[in-house]
C-alpha positions in Angstrom: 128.0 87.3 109.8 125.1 87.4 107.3 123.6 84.3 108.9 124.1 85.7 112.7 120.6 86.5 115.1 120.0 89.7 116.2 118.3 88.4 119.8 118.0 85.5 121.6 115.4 82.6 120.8 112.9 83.7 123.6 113.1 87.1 122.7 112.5 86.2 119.2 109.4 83.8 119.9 107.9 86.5 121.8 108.1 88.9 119.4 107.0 86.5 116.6 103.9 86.0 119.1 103.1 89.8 119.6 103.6 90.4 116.3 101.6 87.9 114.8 98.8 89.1 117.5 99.0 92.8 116.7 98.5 92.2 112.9 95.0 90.4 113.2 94.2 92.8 116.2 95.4 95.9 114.0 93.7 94.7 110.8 90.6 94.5 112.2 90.5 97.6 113.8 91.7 99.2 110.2 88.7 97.1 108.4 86.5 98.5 111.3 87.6 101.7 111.2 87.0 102.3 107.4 83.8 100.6 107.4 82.8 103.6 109.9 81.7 101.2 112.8 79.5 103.1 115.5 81.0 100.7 118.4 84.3 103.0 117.5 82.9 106.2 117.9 84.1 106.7 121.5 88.0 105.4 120.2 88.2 109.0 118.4 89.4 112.3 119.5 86.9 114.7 117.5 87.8 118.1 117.4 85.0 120.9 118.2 84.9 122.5 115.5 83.7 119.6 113.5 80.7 119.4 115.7 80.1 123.2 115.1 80.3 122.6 111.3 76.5 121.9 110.7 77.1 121.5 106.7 79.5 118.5 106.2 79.8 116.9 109.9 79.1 113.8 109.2 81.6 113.6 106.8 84.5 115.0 108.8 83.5 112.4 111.1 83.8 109.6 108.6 87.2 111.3 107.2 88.6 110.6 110.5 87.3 107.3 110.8 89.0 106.5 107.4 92.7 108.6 108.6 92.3 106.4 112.0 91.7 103.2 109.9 94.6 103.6 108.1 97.3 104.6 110.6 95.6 101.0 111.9 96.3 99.5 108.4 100.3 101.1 108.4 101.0 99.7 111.9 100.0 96.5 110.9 102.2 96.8 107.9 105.4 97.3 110.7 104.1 94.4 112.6 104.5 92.4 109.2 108.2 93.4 109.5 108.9 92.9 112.9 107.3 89.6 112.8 109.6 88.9 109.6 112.5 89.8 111.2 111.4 87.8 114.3 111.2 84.7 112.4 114.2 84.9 111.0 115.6 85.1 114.3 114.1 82.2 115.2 115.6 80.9 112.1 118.6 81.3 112.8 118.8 80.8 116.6 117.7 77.2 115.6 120.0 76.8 113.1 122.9 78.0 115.4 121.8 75.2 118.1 122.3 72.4 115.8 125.3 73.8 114.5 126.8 74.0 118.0 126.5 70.4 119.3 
């Protein structure tokens, strides 16, 4: 049972797909995100009172840039798994075809 699939082979080439996607897409973000992009600005919910804060602002602002770039960075991480775990699904769907006929 160690060698049996999870899902079937389409499911497990989509997911290989997404995830693969979602990684680059996600990374980016994360490397844009900690390099405190101003095209990003509009991407963040910024609470009021760190507008109202005249003394560090700008570096509340760039804290939250670097939380929101690494909750980017993290889900990449789980798309590494899933895209793991979707290979080996393929893996083994293919495997399971040639050992049926």
């Amino acid at each position: 049972m160690a060698g049996a699939s999870c899902c079937g082979p389409k499911l497990a080439a989509c997911g290989l797909v997404l995830s693969v996607w979602a990684v680059i897409m996600l990374a980016m973000l994360g490397i844009f995100f900690t390099t405190h992009s101003a095209t990003l600005f509009e991407d963040m919910e910024i609470p009021e009172e760190y507008m109202h804060n005249e003394s560090n602002a700008l570096q509340n602002v760039y804290d939250l840039y670097n939380k929101v770039g690494y909750n980017c960075f993290i889900a990449a991480g789980i798309y590494v798994v899933i895209g793991i775990v979707s290979f080996y699904n393929v893996r083994m769907n293919k495997r399971n075809e040639y050992l049926v006929r």
